[in-house]
N, C-alpha and C positions, 0 to 999 in steps of 0.2 A: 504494500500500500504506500503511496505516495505523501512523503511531506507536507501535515499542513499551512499553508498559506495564511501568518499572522500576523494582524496589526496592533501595534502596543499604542496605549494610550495614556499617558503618564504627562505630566507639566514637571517634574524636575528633569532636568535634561541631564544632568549625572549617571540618574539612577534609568531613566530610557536608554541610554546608552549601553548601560552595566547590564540590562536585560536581552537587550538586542544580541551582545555579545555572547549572552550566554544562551539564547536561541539559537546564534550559527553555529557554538560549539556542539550542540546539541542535534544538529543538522535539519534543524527548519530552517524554514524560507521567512523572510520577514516584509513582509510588505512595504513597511513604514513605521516611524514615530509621531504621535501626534500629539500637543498638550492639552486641546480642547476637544468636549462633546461636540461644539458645532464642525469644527472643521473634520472630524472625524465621521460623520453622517455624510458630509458632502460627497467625502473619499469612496467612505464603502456603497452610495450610491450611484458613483461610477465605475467602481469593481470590488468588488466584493472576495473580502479575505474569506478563510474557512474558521477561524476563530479569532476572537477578539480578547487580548486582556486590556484591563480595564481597571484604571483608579479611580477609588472615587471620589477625589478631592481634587478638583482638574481649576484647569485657569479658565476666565468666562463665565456667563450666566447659567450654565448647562452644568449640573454635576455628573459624574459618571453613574451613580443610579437613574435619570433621567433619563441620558444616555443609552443605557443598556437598555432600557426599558422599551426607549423607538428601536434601538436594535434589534428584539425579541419581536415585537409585533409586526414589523415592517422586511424585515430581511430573513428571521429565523438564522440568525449565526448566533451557534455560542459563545454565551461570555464567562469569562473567569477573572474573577474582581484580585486583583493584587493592590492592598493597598497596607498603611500601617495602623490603619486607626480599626481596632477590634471590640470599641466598647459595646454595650448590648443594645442600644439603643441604634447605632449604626447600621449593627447586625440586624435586626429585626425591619430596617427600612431594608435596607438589601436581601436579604431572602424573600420580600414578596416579590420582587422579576425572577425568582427562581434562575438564580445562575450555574453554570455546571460545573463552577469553581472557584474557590475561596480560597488564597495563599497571602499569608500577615509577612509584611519586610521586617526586618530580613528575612532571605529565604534562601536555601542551597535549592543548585541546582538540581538535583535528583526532586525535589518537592513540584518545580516548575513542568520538570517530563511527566510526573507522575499526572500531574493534574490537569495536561495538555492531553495524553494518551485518552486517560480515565474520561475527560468529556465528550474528545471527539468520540470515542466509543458509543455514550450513551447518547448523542446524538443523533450517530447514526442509526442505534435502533430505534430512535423517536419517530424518524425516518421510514424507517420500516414498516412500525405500528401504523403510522398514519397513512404510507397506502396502502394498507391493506384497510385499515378504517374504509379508506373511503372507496377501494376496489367494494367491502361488504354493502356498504348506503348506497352503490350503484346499484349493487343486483338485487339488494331490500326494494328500489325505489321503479325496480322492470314494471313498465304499466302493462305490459300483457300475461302476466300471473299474478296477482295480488294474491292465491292462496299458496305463494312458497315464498321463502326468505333461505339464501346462503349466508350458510356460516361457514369458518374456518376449522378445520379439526386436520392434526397429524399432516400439517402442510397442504389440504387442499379443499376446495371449495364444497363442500357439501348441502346439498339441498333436503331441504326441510319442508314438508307442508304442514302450511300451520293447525289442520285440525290436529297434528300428533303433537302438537306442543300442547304439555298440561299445564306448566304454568312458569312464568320467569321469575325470580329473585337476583335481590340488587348485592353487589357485595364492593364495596367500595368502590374501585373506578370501573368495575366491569358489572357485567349481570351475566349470570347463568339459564339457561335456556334449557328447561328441563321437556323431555318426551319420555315415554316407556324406556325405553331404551336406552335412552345416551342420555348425556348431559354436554351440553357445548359453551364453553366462556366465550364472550362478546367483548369487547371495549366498547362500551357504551354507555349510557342511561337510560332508567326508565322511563323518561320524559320520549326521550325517542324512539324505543321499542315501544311504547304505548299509541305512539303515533302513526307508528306500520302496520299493527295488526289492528284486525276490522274490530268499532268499539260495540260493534253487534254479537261477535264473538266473544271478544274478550274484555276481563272488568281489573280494574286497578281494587283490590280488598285493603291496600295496606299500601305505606313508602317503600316496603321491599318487595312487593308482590304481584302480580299480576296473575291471574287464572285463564282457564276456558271454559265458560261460564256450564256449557254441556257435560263437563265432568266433575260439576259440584255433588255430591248426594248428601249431605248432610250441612246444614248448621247448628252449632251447638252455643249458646249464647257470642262470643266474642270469637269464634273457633269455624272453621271450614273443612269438611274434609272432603276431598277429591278420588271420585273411583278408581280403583286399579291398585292405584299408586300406595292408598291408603295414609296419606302427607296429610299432617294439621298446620291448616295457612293461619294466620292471627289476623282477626276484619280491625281493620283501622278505624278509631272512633268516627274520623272524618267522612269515612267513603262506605260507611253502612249505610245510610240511607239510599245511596246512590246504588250500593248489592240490592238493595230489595225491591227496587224499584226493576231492576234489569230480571226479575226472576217472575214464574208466571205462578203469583199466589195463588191460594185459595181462601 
């Protein structure tokens, strides 16, 4: 794998220098030095390095959180904050651009490869998740089958009709998409899997659940249980009314 391509962003020019250097010892390429956010946005929106560090105590109106911040939303390159100020208050403005690296000066150089490898890394599997994200919402989104959704399992696209799904649960960033049979992880939400399948079919019971309304056979006060499968869903105070409503009383 090739060299990535970085621009350092630093206003003392001592310590730009002293990095630079120890970039090429390290055998990256260096793009550039720059001591401000503004002129820095200019640069990488005429070409665009593969990572950026990044201080965040920069000369000009613009600080490097600022900075990194248009970087993230606008370019998608990683940034890796090097700076010396580590107080918690700093920290905690800086961790919400979620950056893919944090090194306090001084630093040896083994800290700088390690944290330059370790992001390109996990960027490029951001990379990867994200098209396959959005290869799955194409083929969620086919208007000539709205009764099947592909998901991903063991590297390849598998097709699902939605009457086999009994019901999805959320689990932090993903949801699980349960049928008899299999169980398939998604990167997604329930916000958007509730969007795809038909709300004729299926009912939101809960923040982590989703059913198919034809394989309920029992309610037990706050409780659901689904045939076959024999699963207790938990009905969400909010969205009972709305289960009773979708079911054909007596």
């Amino acid at each position: 794998m090739a060299k990535p391509n970085i621009l350092v962003v630093e206003d003392e020019s001592i310590v730009a220098k002293d990095i630079q250097n120890s970039l090429k010892k390290l055998g990256y390429s260096v793009m550039g030095t720059i001591d401000n956010g503004e002129d820095a946005l200019k640069l990488i929106d005429g070409s665009q390095p593969d990572i950026v560090l990044m201080d965040i105590m920069l000369k000009g109106a613009m600080s490097g959180i600022e900075a990194a911040t248009l970087i993230k939303e606008k370019y998608d390159i990683p940034v890796i904050y090097l700076t010396a100020y580590a107080d918690e208050n700093t920290l905690n403005k800086a961790k919400i651009t979620e950056p893919h690296g944090y090194i306090i000066k001084p630093f040896k150089e083994v800290d700088l490869h390690t944290a330059i490898e370790v992001a390109m890394y996990k960027h490029s599997k951001e990379l990867e998740i994200k098209k396959e994200r959005d290869m799955l919402y194409s083929l969620v989104e086919n208007k000539n089958d709205k009764d099947v959704v592909f998901v991903k399992s063991n590297s390849r696209m598998v097709k699902i009709r939605t009457k086999d799904i009994y019901f999805v649960e959320a689990l932090k960033d993903y949801v699980i998409i349960n049928t008899v049979n299999a169980r398939y992880t998604v990167l997604s939400t329930m916000k958007n899997i509730e969007q795809k399948l038909s709300s004729k079919d299926f009912i939101r019971v809960h923040r982590s659940f989703i059913v198919l309304i034809d394989k309920i056979v029992a309610i037990d006060h706050n409780v659901l249980l689904l045939e076959d499968d024999k699963k207790e869903i938990p009905i969400g105070g909010s969205y009972k009314d709305e289960l009773v409503k979708s079911l054909n009383m007596l």
